[in-house]
SEMARMAR-687803 format. One record per residue (C-alpha): z negated, x, y negated; residue in three letters. Coordinates in steps of 0.25 Angstrom, whole numbers, plus 5000, padded with zeros to 4 digits. Layout:
BEGIN
ZXYAla/...
REM end
This chain:
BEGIN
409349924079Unk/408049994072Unk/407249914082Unk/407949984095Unk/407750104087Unk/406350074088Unk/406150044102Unk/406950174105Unk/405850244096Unk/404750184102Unk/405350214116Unk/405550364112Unk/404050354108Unk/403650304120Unk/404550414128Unk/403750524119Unk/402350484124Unk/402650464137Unk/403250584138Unk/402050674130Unk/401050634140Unk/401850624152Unk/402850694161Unk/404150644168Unk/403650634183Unk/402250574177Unk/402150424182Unk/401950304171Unk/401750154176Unk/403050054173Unk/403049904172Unk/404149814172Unk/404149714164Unk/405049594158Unk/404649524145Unk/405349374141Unk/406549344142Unk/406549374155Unk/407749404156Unk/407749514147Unk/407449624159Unk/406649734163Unk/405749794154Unk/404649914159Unk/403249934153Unk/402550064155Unk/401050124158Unk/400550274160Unk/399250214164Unk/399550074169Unk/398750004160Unk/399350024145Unk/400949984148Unk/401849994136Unk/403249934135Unk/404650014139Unk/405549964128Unk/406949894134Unk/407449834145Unk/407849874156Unk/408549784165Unk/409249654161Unk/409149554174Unk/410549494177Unk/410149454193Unk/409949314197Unk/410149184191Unk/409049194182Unk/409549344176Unk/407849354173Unk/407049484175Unk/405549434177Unk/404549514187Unk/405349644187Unk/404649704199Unk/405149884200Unk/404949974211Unk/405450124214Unk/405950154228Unk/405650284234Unk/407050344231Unk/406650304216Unk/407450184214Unk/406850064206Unk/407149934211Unk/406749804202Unk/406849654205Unk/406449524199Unk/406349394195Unk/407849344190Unk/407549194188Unk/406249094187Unk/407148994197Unk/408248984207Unk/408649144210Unk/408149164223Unk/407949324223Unk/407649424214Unk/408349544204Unk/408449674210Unk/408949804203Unk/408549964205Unk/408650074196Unk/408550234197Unk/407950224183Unk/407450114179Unk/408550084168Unk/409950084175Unk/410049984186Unk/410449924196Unk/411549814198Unk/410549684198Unk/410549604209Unk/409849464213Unk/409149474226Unk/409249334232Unk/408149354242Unk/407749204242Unk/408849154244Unk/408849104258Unk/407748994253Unk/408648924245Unk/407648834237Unk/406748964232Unk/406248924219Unk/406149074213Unk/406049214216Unk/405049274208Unk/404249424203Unk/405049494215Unk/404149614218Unk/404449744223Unk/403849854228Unk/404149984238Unk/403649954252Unk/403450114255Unk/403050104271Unk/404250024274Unk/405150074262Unk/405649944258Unk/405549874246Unk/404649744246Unk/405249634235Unk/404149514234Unk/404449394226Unk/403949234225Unk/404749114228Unk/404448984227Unk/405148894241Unk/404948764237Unk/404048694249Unk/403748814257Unk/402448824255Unk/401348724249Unk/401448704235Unk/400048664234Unk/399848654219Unk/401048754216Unk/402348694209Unk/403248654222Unk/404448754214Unk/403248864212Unk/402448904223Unk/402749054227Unk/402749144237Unk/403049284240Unk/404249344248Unk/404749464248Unk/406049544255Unk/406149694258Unk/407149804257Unk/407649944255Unk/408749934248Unk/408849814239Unk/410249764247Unk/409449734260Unk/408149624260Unk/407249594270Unk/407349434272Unk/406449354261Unk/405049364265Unk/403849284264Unk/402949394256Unk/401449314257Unk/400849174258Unk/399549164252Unk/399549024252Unk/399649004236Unk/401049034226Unk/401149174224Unk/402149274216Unk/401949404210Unk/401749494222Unk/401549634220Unk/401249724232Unk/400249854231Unk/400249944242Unk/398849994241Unk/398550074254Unk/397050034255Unk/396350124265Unk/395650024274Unk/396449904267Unk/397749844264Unk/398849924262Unk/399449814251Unk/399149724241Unk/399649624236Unk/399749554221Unk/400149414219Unk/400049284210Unk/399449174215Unk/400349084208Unk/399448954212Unk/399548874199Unk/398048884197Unk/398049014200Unk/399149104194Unk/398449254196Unk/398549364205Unk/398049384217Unk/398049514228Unk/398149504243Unk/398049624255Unk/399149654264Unk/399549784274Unk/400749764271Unk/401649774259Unk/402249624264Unk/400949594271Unk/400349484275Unk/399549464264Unk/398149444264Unk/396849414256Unk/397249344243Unk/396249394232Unk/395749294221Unk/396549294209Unk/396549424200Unk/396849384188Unk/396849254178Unk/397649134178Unk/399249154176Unk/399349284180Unk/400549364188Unk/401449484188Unk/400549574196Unk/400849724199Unk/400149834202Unk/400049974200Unk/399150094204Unk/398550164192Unk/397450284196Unk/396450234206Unk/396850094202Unk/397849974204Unk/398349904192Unk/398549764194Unk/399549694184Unk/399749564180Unk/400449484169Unk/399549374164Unk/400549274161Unk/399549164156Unk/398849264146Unk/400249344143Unk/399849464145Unk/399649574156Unk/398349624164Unk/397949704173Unk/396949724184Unk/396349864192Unk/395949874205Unk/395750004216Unk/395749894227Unk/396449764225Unk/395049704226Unk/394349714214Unk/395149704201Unk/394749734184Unk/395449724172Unk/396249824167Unk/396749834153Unk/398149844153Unk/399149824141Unk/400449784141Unk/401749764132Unk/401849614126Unk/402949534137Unk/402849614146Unk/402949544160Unk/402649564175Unk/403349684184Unk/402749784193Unk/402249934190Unk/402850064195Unk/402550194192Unk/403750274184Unk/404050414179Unk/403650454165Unk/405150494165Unk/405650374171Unk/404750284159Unk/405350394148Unk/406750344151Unk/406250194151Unk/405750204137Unk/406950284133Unk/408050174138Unk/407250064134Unk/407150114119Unk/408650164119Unk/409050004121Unk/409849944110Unk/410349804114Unk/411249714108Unk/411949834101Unk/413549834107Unk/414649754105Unk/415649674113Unk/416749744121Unk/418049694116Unk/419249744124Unk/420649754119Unk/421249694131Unk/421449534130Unk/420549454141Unk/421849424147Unk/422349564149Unk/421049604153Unk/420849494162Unk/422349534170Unk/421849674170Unk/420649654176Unk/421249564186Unk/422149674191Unk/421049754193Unk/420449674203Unk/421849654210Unk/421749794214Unk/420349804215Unk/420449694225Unk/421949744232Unk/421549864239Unk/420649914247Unk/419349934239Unk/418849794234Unk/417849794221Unk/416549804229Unk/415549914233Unk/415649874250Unk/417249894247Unk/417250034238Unk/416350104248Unk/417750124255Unk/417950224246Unk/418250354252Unk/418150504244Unk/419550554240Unk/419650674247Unk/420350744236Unk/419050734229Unk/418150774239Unk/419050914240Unk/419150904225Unk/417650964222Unk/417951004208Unk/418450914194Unk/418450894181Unk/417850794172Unk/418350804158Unk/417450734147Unk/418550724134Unk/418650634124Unk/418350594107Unk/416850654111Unk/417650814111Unk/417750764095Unk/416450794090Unk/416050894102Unk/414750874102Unk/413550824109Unk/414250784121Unk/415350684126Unk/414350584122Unk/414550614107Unk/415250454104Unk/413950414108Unk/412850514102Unk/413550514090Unk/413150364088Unk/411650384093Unk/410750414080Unk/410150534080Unk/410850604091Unk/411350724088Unk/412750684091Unk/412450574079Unk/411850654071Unk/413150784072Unk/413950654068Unk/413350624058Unk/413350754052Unk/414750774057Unk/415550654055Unk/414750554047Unk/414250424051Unk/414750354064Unk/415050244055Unk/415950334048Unk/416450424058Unk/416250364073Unk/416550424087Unk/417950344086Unk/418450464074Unk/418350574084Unk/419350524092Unk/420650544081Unk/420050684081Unk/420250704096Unk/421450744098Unk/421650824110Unk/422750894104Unk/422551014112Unk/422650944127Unk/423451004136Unk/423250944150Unk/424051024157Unk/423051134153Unk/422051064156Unk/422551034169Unk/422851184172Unk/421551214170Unk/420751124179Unk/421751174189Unk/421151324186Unk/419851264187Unk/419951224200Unk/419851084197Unk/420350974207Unk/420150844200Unk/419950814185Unk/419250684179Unk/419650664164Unk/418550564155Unk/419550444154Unk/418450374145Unk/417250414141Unk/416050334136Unk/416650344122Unk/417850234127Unk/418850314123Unk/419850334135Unk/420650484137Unk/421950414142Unk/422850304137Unk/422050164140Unk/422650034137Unk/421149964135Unk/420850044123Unk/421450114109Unk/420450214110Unk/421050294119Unk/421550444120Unk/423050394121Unk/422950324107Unk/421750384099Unk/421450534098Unk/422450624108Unk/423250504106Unk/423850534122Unk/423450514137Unk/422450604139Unk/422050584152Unk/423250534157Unk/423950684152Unk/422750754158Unk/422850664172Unk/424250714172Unk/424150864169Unk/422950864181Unk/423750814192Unk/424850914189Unk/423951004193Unk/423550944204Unk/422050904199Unk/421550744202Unk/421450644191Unk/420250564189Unk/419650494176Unk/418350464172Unk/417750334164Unk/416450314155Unk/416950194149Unk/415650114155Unk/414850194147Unk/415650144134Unk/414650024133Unk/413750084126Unk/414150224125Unk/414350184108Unk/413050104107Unk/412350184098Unk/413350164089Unk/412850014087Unk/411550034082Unk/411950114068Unk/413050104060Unk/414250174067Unk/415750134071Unk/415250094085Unk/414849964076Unk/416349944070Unk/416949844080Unk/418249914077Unk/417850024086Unk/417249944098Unk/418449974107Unk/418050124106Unk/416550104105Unk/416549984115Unk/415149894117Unk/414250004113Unk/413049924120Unk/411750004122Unk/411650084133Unk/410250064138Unk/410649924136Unk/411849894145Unk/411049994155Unk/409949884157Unk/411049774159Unk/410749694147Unk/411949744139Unk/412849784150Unk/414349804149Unk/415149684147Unk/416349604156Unk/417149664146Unk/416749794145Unk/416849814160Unk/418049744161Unk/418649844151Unk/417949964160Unk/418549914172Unk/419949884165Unk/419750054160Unk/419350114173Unk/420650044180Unk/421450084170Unk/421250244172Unk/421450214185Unk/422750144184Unk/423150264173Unk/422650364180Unk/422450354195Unk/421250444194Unk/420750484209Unk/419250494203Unk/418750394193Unk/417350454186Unk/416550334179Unk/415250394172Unk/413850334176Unk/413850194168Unk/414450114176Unk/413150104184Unk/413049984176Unk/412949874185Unk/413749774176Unk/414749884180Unk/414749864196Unk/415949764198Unk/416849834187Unk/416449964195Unk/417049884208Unk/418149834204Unk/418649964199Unk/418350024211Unk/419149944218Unk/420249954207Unk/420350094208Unk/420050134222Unk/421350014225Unk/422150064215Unk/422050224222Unk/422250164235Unk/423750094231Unk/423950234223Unk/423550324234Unk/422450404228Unk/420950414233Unk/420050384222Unk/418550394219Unk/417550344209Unk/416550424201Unk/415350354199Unk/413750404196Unk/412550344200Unk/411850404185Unk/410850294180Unk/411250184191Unk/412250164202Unk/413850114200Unk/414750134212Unk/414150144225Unk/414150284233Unk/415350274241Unk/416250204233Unk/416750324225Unk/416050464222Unk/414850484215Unk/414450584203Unk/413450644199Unk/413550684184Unk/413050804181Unk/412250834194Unk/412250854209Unk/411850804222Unk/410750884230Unk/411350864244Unk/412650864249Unk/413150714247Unk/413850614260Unk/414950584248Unk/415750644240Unk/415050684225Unk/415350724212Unk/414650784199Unk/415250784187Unk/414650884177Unk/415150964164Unk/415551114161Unk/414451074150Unk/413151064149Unk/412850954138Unk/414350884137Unk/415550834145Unk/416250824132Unk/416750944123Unk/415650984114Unk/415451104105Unk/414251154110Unk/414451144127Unk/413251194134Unk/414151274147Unk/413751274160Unk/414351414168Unk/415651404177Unk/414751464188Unk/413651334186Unk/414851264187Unk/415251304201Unk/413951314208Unk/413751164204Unk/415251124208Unk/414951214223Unk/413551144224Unk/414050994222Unk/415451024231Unk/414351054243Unk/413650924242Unk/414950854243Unk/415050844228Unk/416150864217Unk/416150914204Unk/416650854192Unk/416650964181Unk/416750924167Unk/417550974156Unk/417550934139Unk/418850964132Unk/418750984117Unk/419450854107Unk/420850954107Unk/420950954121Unk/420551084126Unk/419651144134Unk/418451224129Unk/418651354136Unk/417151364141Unk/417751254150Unk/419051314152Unk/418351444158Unk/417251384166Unk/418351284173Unk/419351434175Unk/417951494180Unk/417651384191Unk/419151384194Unk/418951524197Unk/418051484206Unk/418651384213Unk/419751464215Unk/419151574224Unk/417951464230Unk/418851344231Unk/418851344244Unk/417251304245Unk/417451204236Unk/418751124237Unk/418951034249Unk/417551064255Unk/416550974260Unk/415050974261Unk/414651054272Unk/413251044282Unk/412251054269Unk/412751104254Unk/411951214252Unk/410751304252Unk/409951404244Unk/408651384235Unk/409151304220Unk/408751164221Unk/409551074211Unk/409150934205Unk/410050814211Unk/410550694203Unk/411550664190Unk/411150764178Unk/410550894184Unk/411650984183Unk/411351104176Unk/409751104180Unk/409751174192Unk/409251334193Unk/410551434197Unk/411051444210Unk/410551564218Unk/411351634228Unk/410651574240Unk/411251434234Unk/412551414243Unk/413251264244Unk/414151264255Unk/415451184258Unk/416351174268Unk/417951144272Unk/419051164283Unk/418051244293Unk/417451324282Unk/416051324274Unk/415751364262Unk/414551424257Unk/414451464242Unk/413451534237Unk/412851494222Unk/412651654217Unk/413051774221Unk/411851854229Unk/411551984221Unk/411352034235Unk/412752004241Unk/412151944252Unk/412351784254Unk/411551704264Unk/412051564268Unk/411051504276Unk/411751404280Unk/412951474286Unk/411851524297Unk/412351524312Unk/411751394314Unk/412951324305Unk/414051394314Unk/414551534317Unk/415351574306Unk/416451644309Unk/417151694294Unk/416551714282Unk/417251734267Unk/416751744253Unk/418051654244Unk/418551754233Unk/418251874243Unk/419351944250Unk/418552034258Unk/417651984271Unk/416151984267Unk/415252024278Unk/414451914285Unk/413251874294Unk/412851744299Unk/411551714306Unk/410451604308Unk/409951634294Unk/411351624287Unk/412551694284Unk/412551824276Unk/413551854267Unk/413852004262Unk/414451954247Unk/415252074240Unk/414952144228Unk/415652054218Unk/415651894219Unk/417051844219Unk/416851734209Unk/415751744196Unk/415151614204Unk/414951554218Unk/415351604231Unk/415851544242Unk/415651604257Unk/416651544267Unk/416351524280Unk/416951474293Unk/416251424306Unk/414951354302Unk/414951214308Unk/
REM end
C-alpha cells in the first residue's frame, strides 16, 4: 500500500510541474505505449518537447477483445468532434481483425469490440500493428494493418506463415468499413505503416513509414504517395539498423520526428528530418519497457488528468461480493427476469428499446424533485459523499472523523446509521408540500452509493425497514405523493457501491472486517474497475440487476433515475435485460415508463431508449428529445449538511424556464436532515418557486419547444457540471414556449425601463392578435412590428422573479 502511495505522490509531482510551466489549452506530445505482458493494457508516455518522454503511471485500458485478449501496437487518433478512437493488435495468431475502443477522455471507455476485418480470407495468418489515422479531405478514418495470406504472394526468402502485407478498411463511424483493401505492394514483407500527411509544395502530399520485414533487412523504409491510400511510390533504402520497427511520426517545430522502437538493441531511437529525404540522429530518451504506439498531440489539461488517474490506481485492494441469497434462489430470480424481459414487447436489445416512446405525462411534467436522504444526514457534513471521504486519508471529511468520532476502525460509517432515526418524518407533510411547490413528479434516492437502501429490500439487512428508521421509507413516502396526485419514481446508485468503500481497504478501518461486507460491498478501486481490469463481477451485477427489478416490482416507479456508473461497459447486457424487464412489466400494469441515464465519463443506454440527464448542467439548444437536468437547492451537497452554500429561489426558476424551452425538465433536488425534516431554507425556496408556478404555470406546464428557445445577449457553457458559472440573466434574455395556440415569451429580469422588446414575436412570426402579462389583471398596451413586439410593463412586477407575456396568433 505505501507503494501506491508513492506513485500517487510522484503523480501529483508530476501534475505540479507540469502545471507551473504550462497552461490548460497548452499542447504536450502523448505516446501510447504497452510494456510485457502484453496483456497487461494501455499505457501513455509523455513529452513537452518531443524528445525527452517520461512515463504516465497506470494503466489504462485492460484488453478483453479477440481470442488473444492482447494489447500490442496501441495505435490513437482524435476525430474532429474530439473523440479518440484506438485499435490494436489482440493476438500474435489466428484473430483475423483488430481491437477497437473510443473515448471522450482517454480514461473511461468504450465497450471493446473485435473488428474482424479479415475474416472473408479464411486462412489469414495474423492481423498485426493496426494503424490509424484521420483522412481530413475525405473525413474518414484510414485503419492499416499487415496480414500474412499464406501463398499470395512470393515468399522468396520470407517464412511461407510470415510474409506480410498492408491492407487497410475506411470508415466514419467505426460500425460501417469499407471492404478489406489491399494498402501497397512493394514487392517485399512489410508491416508497420504509419501515414504522414506532409503537404509538400511542388511534391507529394503523403508519406509513408513502413518496415521492410525481409529477413535480412528488418528496418524502416519511407515511400511517396498523393494520396493518403496511394499508390505508393519510390521506396527509399533503409533508415535505420537491423531489427528495427514501430515507426511513428510527429511534427515538432520546423521538423519531423521520426520514432522507432529498436527491438534488437532494446531500446528506442529517433530520427529528424524537414523533408523525408535526409534524415539525423536525434536524441531521444524514453522510459525502460516502453513499447511501439503512435504520437498525438494532447492538452496540458487532458495530460494533468492522466497523471492524476494513473497515480490514484490501487489494484488488488477489494474483496469478493458474497450475496445473501442461495445460488439457487438467485438463479430462479434471475430466470423470471428474463421471462418477462423476454414476454412483452421490448426484448433485451438496443435495436428493440429504441421503441421506447416519452411518457407524456413527463414531458407536460417540466418540474420534480430529487431527494438525496440517507445515514450521510448523520454526520452532515461535507456532502452526501461523507461514507466515502470519511475513509479517504487526509480528506477533510477523514480528518472531521477523526477528530469527531475516532478511528474508522473504532467507529465506521455503519454506526451512523442506529443514530439515524428519522423520528420526525411526516410524509404526508412532505407530500403537502411538494404540492405547494408546484411539483409534478418526485424521485426518492432508493439507494445510494453507500448500499443502503430507503425502503424494505428482501436482498439486504441493511436497510431502512430493519436498521435505523426501522420502517418503509419509501414505500410510506411513494404513498403519501400519490395522494396528492404527484408521480412516483426512484433513483439507484447501487453501481457505484463497487468501489464507493475502497479507500477503506488501504488503512485500518471497518471496511477491512469482513462482517460488514454486505454493507460496504467489494470496495474495489475506482480508477481500477474504470479501466476494466478490476471490473464489477457476475455477482455483483447479478445482484444489481436483482435490486433494480425489485424497486420496480415494489414500487411501479414511472421514472427510474440510475446515476452515471453504469457507463461501465461490463454493465451493458444488465442494463438490457432491465430495460426490457421494466419497460414489459409497465406495459402489462399500464403505465408509461422511462429510464434516466447520463452520458458523464462514457455512454450506457443509447439516446432514444429512455431520457437522458444532464447533472448539474444544460444543453445550449433546444434538443429533438425529451431532456432532463437534475441539479440541487445547494451549491456543494445533494445531502444535508451543516454548512449549505444556497442558490436563490429566483436562480432557480430562470434555469428551470431556460431548460423547459429546450425541451428540457428539471429535476430539483432537496436534503432532508437525519430527523426527517426539512430544513426550512428549503421549505421557503420550494413555497417561493411554487409561488411562481402558480401565477406562470401556464408557460411552463404542458408546453412544448417553440420555433427557437430564446434570445437576448448571455451565453451559457453546455455540457454536465456548469450550473451555477454562467453571468446573470438581463432582461433582453427571454426563453419562449409554447401550447394550445398560444406562445410564451418570458422574460429573464424586469426592464428598469418598463418597456420589453421580443424580437421574435415581430410581424414576420405572425399577426398577433392578444397580448397578456400572467399575474396581471389589467390589459398592458402593445405594439408589434418587423423589429418585435413592444410591451408597456406596469409599474410593479407581478411576481419577485420571471415574467411571462402571452401571446396568441404567431405561427
Amino acid at each position: 500500500m505505501r507503494g501506491s502511495v508513492l506513485v500517487t505522490a510522484l503523480a501529483i509531482i508530476g501534475v505540479l510541474a507540469c502545471q507551473c510551466c504550462a497552461g490548460d489549452d497548452d499542447e504536450v506530445f502523448l505516446f501510447t505505449s504497452f510494456e510485457e505482458p502484453a496483456d497487461a493494457g494501455l499505457r501513455f508516455v509523455w513529452s513537452r518537447d518531443g524528445l525527452e518522454w517520461s512515463r504516465v503511471p497506470g494503466v489504462f485500458l485492460k484488453p478483453w477483445a479477440g481470442a488473444g485478449k492482447l494489447m500490442r501496437d496501441p495505435s490513437l487518433a482524435r476525430g474532429p468532434d474530439g473523440v479518440f478512437h484506438l485499435v490494436w493488435t489482440t493476438a500474435w495468431r489466428g484473430d483475423q481483425g483488430f481491437g477497437y475502443a473510443h473515448s471522450d477522455d482517454l480514461v473511461h471507455w468504450s465497450p471493446q469490440r473485435f473488428v474482424p476485418v479479415m475474416e472473408h480470407e479464411p486462412t489469414t495468418v495474423n492481423v498485426w500493428a493496426p494503424e490509424i489515422s484521420y483522412d481530413a479531405p475525405r473525413d474518414r478514418f484510414l485503419i492499416v494493418w499487415a496480414s500474412t495470406i499464406p501463398g499470395r504472394f512470393p515468399d522468396h526468402l520470407e517464412p511461407h506463415h510470415n510474409n506480410q502485407r498492408l491492407y487497410y478498411t475506411a470508415t466514419r463511424d467505426f460500425v460501417e468499413f469499407t471492404p478489406a483493401k489491399l494498402f501497397c505492394e512493394p514487392g517485399f514483407s512489410v508491416i508497420d505503416s504509419v501515414i504522414v500527411p506532409t503537404e509538400e509544395e511542388g511534391g507529394p502530399a503523403y508519406r509513408l513509414v513502413v518496415k521492410d520485414n525481409t529477413r535480412k533487412v528488418l528496418a524502416l523504409r519511407t515511400a511517396e504517395g498523393d494520396s493518403p491510400t496511394g499508390p505508393w511510390r519510390n521506396f527509399s533504402e533503409p533508415l535505420t539498423g537491423f531489427k528495427t520497427e514501430g515507426p511513428t511520426v510527429a511534427r515538432v517545430g520546423d521538423e519531423w520526428l521520426l520514432y522507432f522502437d529498436a527491438y534488437g538493441e532494446k531500446q528506442y531511437g529517433a530520427l529528424a528530418t524537414t523533408d523525408f529525404r535526409e534524415f539525423h540522429a536525434a536524441k531521444a530518451s524514453f522510459p525502460k519497457g516502453h513499447k511501439h504506439g503512435t504520437v498525438l498531440k494532447v492538452t496540458q489539461k487532458e495530460l494533468d488528468y492522466l497523471l492524476r488517474v494513473g497515480g490514484e490506481q490501487a489494484p488488488g485492494i477489494g474483496q469478493p461480493f458474497v450475496s445473501p441469497l442461495s445460488e439457487g434462489e438467485i438463479a430462479g430470480r434471475l430466470a423470471e427476469i428474463d421471462r418477462v424481459a423476454a414476454a412483452g414487447p421490448f426484448q433485451p436489445d438496443w435495436e428493440s428499446l429504441r421503441q421506447f416512446a416519452t411518457p407524456a405525462w413527463y414531458a407536460d411534467a417540466k418540474f420534480g424533485l430529487f431527494i438525496h436522504w440517507g445515514a450521510y444526514s448523520v454526520p452532515a457534513f461535507g456532502s452526501e459523499w461523507y461514507p466515502r471521504n470519511m475513509y479517504v486519508e487526509g480528506s477533510k471529511e477523514y480528518e472531521h472523523h477523526l477528530a469527531n468520532y475516532g478511528p474508522a476502525a473504532e467507529f465506521g460509517y455503519k454506526d451512523f446509521i442506529p443514530q439515524f432515526k428519522a423520528e420526525k418524518f411526516d410524509p404526508s407533510a412532505w407530500a403537502a408540500l411538494f404540492r405547494e411547490a408546484g411539483v409534478r413528479y418526485v424521485v426518492p434516492v432508493a439507494e445510494h452509493h453507500d448500499g443502503f437502501p430507503m425502503f424494505d429490500s428482501e436482498l439486504t439487512e441493511w436497510t431502512a425497514a430493519k436498521k435505523g428508521p426501522r420502517r418503509d421509507v419509501l414505500g410510506d413516502l411513494a404513498a403519501a405523493c400519490r395522494d396528492e396526485g404527484i408521480v412516483v419514481g426512484a433513483s439507484s446508485h447501487r453501481a457505484e457501491n463497487w468501489w464507493f468503500f475502497g479507500p477503506g481497504r488501504k488503512f485500518e478501518s471497518d471496511v477491512q472486517d469482513s462482517r460488514n461486507a454486505t454493507l460496504y460491498g467489494p470496495a474495489h478501486d475506482k480508477r481500477v474497475a474504470e479501466n476494466q481490469s478490476e471490473p464489477p463481477s457476475k455477482a455483483f451485477l447479478d445482484d444489481w440487476l436483482l435490486r433494480s427489478c425489485e424497486m420496480v416490482d415494489k414500487f411501479q416507479p414511472r421514472v427510474v433515475y440510475f446515476d452515471w456508473w453504469i457507463c461501465q461497459p461490463v454493465f451493458q447486457p444488465y442494463l438490457q435485460r432491465f430495460a426490457a424487464y421494466y419497460y414489459n412489466s409497465a406495459a402489462e400494469a399500464g403505465y408509461e415508463p422511462a429510464i434516466n441515464f447520463k452520458e458523464w465519463e462514457g455512454h450506457s443506454f443509447p439516446r432514444g431508449t429512455g431520457v437522458l440527464d444532464v447533472e448539474r448542467g444544460k444543453f445550449g439548444a433546444t434538443q429533438p428529445q425529451l431532456w432532463q437536468t437534475c441539479t440541487s437547492v445547494s451549491k456543494n451537497s445533494w445531502g444535508y449538511v451543516a454548512d449549505h452554500e444556497y442558490k436563490q429561489s429566483g436562480e432557480i426558476i430562470d434555469d428551470l424556464i431556460d431548460v423547459v424551452s429546450k425541451n428540457g425538465v428539471l429535476l430539483l433536488n432537496i436534503g432532508p436532515k437525519a430527523d426527517g425534516t426539512i430544513p426550512e431554507p428549503e421549505q421557503q425556496m420550494l413555497r417561493e418557486i411554487g409561488g411562481w408556478l402558480a401565477v406562470n404555470g401556464d408557460a411552463i406546464y404542458g408546453t412544448r419547444p417553440w420555433k427557437h428557445f430564446g434570445e437576448g445577449p448571455t451565453r451559457e457553457k453546455a455540457g454536465s457540471f456548469t450550473d451555477g458559472k454562467r453571468p446573470e440573466f438581463t432582461s433582453q434574455d427571454l426563453r419562449f414556449t409554447a401550447r394550445d395556440g398560444k406562445v410564451y415569451g418570458v422574460a429573464l429580469a424586469w426592464p428598469e425601463d418598463g418597456r420589453l422588446l421580443i424580437e421574435s414575436f415581430g410581424t414576420a412570426a405572425g399577426e398577433i392578435t392578444s397580448v397578456r402579462l400572467l399575474g396581471f389583471d389589467d390589459e398592458v398596451a402593445w405594439r408589434q412590428t418587423e423589429s418585435g413586439l413592444a410591451v408597456e410593463l406596469p409599474q410593479v412586477p407581478p411576481t419577485d422573479f420571471a415574467h411571462a407575456i402571452e401571446v396568441i396568433g404567431l405561427n
